[in-house]
C-alpha positions as CSV (number, residue, x, y, z in Angstrom):
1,X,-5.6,25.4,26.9
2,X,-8.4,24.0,24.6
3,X,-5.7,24.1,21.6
4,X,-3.3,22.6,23.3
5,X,-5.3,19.3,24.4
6,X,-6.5,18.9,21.5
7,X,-3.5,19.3,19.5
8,X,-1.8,16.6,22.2
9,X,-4.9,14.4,22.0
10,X,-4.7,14.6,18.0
11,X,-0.9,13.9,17.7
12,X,-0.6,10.8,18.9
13,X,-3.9,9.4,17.5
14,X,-3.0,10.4,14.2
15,X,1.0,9.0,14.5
16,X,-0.4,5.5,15.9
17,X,-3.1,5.4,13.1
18,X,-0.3,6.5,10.4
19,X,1.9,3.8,12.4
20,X,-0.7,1.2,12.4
21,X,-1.7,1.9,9.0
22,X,2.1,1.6,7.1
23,X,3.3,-0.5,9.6
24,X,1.0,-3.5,9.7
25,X,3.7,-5.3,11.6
26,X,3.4,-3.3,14.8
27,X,-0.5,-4.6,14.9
28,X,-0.4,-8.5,14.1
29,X,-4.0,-8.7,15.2
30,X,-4.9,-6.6,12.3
């Protein structure tokens, strides 16, 4: 269960960062 959260809790943190990183539009405040 462990794995599993984390892998959950990783996922979307790292798509939003990735997102947010090459995608500078979705984050005007940036």
């Amino acid at each position: 269960m462990a794995r599993d959260t984390g892998e959950q809790a990783l996922l979307p943190l790292g798509i939003s960062a990735r997102l947010g990183t090459r995608s500078p539009e979705i984050n005007p405040a940036s």
